[in-house]
N, C-alpha and C positions, 0 to 999 in steps of 0.2 A: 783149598776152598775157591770156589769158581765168582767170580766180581761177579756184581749184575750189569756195571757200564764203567765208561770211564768219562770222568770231566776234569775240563782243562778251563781257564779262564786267565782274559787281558784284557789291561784298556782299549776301548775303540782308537785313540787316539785321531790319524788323521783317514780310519777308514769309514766306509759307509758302506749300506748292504747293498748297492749295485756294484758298485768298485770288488768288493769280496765276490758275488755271483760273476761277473765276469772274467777273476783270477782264479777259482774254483774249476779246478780240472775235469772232465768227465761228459755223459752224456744225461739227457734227459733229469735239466735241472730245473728246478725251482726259486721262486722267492717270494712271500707273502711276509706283507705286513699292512698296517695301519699307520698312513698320515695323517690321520683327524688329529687336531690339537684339543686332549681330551685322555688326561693321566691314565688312564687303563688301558682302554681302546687304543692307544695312541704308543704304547710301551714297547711293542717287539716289531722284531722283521726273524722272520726263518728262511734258511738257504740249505737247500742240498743238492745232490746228484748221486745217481750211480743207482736207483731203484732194486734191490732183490727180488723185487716181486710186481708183477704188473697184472690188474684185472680189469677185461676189457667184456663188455654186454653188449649185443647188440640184438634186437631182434630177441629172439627166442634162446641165443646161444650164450655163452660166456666161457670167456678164451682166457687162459691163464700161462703166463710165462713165468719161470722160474728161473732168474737171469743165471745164476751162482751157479746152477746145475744144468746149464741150457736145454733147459725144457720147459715142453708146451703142452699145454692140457687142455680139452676140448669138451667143456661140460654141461650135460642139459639140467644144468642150475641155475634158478637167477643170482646175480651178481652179487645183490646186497645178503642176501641169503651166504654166499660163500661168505662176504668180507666178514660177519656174522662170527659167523663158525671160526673161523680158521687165522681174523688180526689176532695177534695177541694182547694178552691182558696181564699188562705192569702196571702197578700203581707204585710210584715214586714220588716223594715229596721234594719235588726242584720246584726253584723260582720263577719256571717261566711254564705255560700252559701246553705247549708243542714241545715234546722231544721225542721224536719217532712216531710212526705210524703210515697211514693212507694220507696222502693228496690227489685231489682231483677232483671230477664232477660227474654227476647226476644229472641229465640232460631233460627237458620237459616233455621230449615224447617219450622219455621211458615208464612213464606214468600211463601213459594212452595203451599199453598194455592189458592195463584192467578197467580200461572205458572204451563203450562200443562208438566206435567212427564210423561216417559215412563212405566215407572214399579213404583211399589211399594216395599220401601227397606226395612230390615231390621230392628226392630225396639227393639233394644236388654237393651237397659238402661231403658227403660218403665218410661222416663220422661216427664212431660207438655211440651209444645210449647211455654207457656209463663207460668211463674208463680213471682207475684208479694206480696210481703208483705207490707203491711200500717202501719209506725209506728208516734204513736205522744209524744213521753219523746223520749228524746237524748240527749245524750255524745257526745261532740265536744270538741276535743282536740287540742290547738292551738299550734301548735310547735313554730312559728317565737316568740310569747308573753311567752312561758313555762305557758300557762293559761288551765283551764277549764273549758268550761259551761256546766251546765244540763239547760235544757229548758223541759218543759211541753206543749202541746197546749191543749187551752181549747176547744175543738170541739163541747160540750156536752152540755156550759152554766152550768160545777160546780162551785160551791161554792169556794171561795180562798181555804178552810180547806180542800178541797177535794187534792186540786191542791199542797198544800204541804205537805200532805201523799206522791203523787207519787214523788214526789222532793227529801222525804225521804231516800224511796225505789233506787231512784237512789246513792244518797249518800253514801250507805252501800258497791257500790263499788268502792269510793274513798280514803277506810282505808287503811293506810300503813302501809303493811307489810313488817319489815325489815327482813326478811329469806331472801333470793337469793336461788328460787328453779332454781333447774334444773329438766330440763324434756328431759330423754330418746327419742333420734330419734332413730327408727329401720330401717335398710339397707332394701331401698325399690329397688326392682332389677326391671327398665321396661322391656319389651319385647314386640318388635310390633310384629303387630295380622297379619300378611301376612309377605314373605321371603322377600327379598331384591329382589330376580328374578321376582317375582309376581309385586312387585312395579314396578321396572322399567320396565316391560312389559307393567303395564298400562299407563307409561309416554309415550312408543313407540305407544303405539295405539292413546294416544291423539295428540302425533305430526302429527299422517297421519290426522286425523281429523281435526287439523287446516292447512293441505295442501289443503281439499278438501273441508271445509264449508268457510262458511265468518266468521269463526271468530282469532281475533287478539292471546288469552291469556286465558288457562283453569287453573283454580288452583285445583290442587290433592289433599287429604290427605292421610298421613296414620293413625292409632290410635295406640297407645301404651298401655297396661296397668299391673299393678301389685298389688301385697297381698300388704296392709296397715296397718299391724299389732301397730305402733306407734302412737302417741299420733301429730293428724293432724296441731294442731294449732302450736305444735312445730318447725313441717315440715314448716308450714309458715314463723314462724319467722327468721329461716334458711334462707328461700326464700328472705325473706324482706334482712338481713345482706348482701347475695348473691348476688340479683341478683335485686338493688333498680329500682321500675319504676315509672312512670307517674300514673299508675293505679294499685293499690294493694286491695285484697277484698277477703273476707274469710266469707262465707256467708251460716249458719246453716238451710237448710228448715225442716230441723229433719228425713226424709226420705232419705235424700244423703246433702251432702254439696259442695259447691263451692269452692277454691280457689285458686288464681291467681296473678300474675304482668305484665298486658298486658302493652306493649309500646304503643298502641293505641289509641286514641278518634275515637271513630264511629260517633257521634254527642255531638255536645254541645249545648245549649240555652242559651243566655242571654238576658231575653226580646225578641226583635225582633233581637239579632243577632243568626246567626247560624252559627258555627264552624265544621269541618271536615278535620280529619289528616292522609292523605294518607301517609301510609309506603309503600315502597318498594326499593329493591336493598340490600343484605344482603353480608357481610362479616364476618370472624369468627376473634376474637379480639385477638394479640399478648400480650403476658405481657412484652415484648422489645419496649419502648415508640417508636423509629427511625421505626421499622417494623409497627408499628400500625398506626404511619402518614404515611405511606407505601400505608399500605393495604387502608387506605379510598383514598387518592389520586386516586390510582386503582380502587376504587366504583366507582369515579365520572370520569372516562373515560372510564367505562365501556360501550360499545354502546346498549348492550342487557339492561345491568340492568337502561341505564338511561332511553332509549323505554317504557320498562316497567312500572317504574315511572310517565313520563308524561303522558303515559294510562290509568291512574289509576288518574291523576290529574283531566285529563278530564271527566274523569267518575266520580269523587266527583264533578265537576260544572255543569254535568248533572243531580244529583240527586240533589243538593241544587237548580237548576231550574227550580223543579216543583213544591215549597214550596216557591221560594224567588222570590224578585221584581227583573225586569228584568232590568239590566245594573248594579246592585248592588252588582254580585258575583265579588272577589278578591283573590290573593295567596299572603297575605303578608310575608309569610314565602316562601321560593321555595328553594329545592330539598338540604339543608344542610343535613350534617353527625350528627346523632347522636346514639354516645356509650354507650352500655352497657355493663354485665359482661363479658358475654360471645361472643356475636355481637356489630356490628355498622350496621347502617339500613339511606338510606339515607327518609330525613323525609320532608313534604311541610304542609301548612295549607292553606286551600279552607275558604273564608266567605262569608256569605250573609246575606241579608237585609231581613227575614220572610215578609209574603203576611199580609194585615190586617188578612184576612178571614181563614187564615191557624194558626194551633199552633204548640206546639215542641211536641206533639207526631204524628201530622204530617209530622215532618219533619226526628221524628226517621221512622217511616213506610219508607219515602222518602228513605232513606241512606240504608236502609235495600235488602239483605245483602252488606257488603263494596264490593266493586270492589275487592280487597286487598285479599280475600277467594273466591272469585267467575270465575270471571274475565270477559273477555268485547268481544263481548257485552253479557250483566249479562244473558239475557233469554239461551239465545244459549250455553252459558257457563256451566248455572245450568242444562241444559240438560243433556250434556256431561259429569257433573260431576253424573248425577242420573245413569248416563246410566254405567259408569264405576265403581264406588263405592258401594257396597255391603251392607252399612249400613246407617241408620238417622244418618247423624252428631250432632243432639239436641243442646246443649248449642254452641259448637264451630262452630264460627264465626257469633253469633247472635251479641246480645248488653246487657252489664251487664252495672249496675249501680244503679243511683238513677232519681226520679223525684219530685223534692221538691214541698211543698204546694203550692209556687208563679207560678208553673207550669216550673219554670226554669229544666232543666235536663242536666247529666250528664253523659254518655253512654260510657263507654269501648268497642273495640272491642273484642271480648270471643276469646280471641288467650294467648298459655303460661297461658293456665290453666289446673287445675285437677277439677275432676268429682268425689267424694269419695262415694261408694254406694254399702253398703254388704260387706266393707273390700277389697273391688277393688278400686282404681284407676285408671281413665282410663284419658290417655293424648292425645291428637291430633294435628296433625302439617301438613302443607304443602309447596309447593312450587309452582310460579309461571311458567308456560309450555306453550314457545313459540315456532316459528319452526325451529329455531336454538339451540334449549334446548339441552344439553348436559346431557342425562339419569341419567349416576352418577353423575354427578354435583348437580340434582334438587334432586338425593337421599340422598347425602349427607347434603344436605342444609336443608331438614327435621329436620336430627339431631343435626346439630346447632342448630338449635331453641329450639328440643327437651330440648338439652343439660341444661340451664337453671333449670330447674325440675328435669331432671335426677339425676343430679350432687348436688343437695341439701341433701340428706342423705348420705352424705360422711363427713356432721357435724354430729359427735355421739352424741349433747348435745346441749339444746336449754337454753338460760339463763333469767328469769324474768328479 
């Protein structure tokens, strides 16, 4: 009789999920977790490498590699369409949400697909629209137990002997090493890619525009970027120490890499629920405890930014309502403060009940892009951000994450991330522009956000 997997399990002891991701042999690896201090949220890190299967979108195409079989498939399907068809569907009852499936992201102009643009922008990072990795061995590190599993799936119908080879392989990066390296961060200097005048000229021109269209809320970017001469994962775990979030993910496609700590869920699945976590309303955080109940106080009487907020609530119950059963969307959580290192951001969560005949990559297409980078109403919005912005935004403000075997998924908003690719860094940020927007206000509030990233190579040393 043929297993379905194999699991192996040890204390953590003295390792940690970077220390494991960088003794992890292979290519095109991963690591996602959550450092929010925050018992669920806050419970795993997953590590892998060595991908079987890679699906990549771009444009009208979607490319598929078949590592195991070195082959490549060239198909006029979209993307999510394939992943659809053809991830498989295990349901397993293990302790932890991720064991096997897709990692990756959904970018925001794969959406502009099915909305008519004006021009054609820029296209300067020459990356996919979606590109997805299939892994089946994982590292799952369980912080609330100080435990670790390796898990294998057996996709293939091997033999046990085959399934504890790979089990092996995984193991060789659970040796502890008692050295304590340090690894050099080099002083990463941003610098956005247009002046301060430039920018808020284009906030001026989008206030007339919502004088004169019907719409509520455009959200602007700018993009930043710099030489990345230091060693990236270090930079991360800066980030991690820095600046802990809900969503943390450092993510190698071998051609550029990802990584980030977004505050955000774009989408969640659980079964048939569907979760979505509207941010908005930003403050920049005091280290004077009295000032920093201060300043959220002031978030939540602010009239623009709580506007704002509920706009964006209802526009998460308009996108869960055309995936979910009607009368079943709810805001158990509504419009709390929550701090970060650098910000406080006030935060709500949308839920609903999934349709039988719908699934969660449904209902990620659905949520795509968040109200949150866009703004309301989303078509009119993405207009006016095509029409004023000069460049593809590609990964920022898509959906990063994972989508497990059981089809459950896990979706980051692509906000408070880097793009590393050719020794650039490239960062991007925005602000919500309504027509009370006050220009330096929305310019400034870029660079709070910014600030998170920026401010991380001001640790000169990152420590195993």
């Amino acid at each position: 009789m043929t297993i379905p997997y194999k699991l192996f399990k040890q204390k953590a002891k003295n390792l940690s999920p970077t220390k494991i991701y960088r003794q992890l042999s292979g290519k095109k690896k991963f690591l996602l977790e959550s450092a929010f201090q925050h018992e669920q949220k806050g419970k795993f890190s997953f590590i892998g490498a060595n991908p079987y299967q890679e699906i990549i979108g771009k444009e009208n195409t979607t490319t598929v590699f078949h590592h195991e079989k070195n082959k490549k498939e060239n198909l006029q399907q979209k993307p999510l369409s394939y992943l659809k068809k053809h991830l498989p569907k295990l349901n397993f009852d293990l302790p932890f949400p991720f064991y096997g499936g897709a990692i990756g992201y959904v970018g925001y102009n794969f959406i502009q697909k099915f909305t008519h643009m004006n021009k054609t922008l820029t296209d300067d990072q020459h990356m996919p629209d979606i590109h997805f990795m299939l892994y089946k061995d994982v590292i799952v590190f369980d912080h609330t137990n100080n435990l670790i599993y390796l898990i294998v799936m057996n996709l293939d119908n091997h033999p046990e002997t085959l399934l504890n080879k790979r089990l092996k392989k995984l193991q060789h990066a659970l040796k502890e090493n008692k050295n304590t390296l340090v690894h050099k961060v080099e002083k990463v200097d941003f610098q956005p890619e247009e002046t301060k005048e430039a920018f808020i000229a284009k906030i001026k021109t989008a206030k007339a525009a919502l004088q004169q269209k019907n719409l509520d809320q455009v959200v602007l970017s700018q993009r930043l970027q710099a030489k990345m001469n230091g060693d990236p994962l270090s930079f991360y775990q800066n980030l991690r120490k820095a600046n802990a979030s809900p969503y943390m993910f450092y993510i190698d496609f071998e051609d550029y890499l990802i990584l980030g700590a977004s505050p955000e869920c774009l989408v969640q699945t659980n079964q048939d629920t569907v979760i979505t976590n509207p941010i908005a309303g930003t403050r920049p955080r005091s280290h004077n405890h009295t000032k920093d109940d201060a300043l959220a106080k002031d978030l939540l009487l602010d009239k623009k930014e709580i506007d704002e907020h509920q706009m964006l609530v209802e526009l998460s119950k308009q996108d869960l309502s055309r995936v979910c059963e009607v009368g079943s969307i709810s805001t158990p959580t509504y419009m709390t403060v929550e701090k970060y290192q650098h910000v406080m951001h006030i935060v709500s969560e949308v839920h609903g009940k999934l349709k039988s005949k719908c699934t969660s990559i449904d209902a990620l297409q659905a949520c795509l892009p968040a109200g949150t980078v866009s703004g309301s109403p989303k078509g009119k919005a993405m207009q006016l951000i095509n029409q004023l912005e000069e460049k593809r935004r590609g990964v920022y403000g898509g959906g990063i994450g994972y989508i497990n075997f059981n089809h459950n998924l896990n979706m980051a908003l692509a906000i408070r991330s880097l793009i590393i690719k050719n020794d650039t860094a490239y960062l991007q940020v925005g602000a919500g522009i309504v027509r009370d927007s006050i220009p330096e206000k929305e310019y400034e509030e870029t660079l709070h956000k910014a600030r998170s990233l920026m401010e991380v190579s001001h640790f000169q040393s990152a420590h195993e």
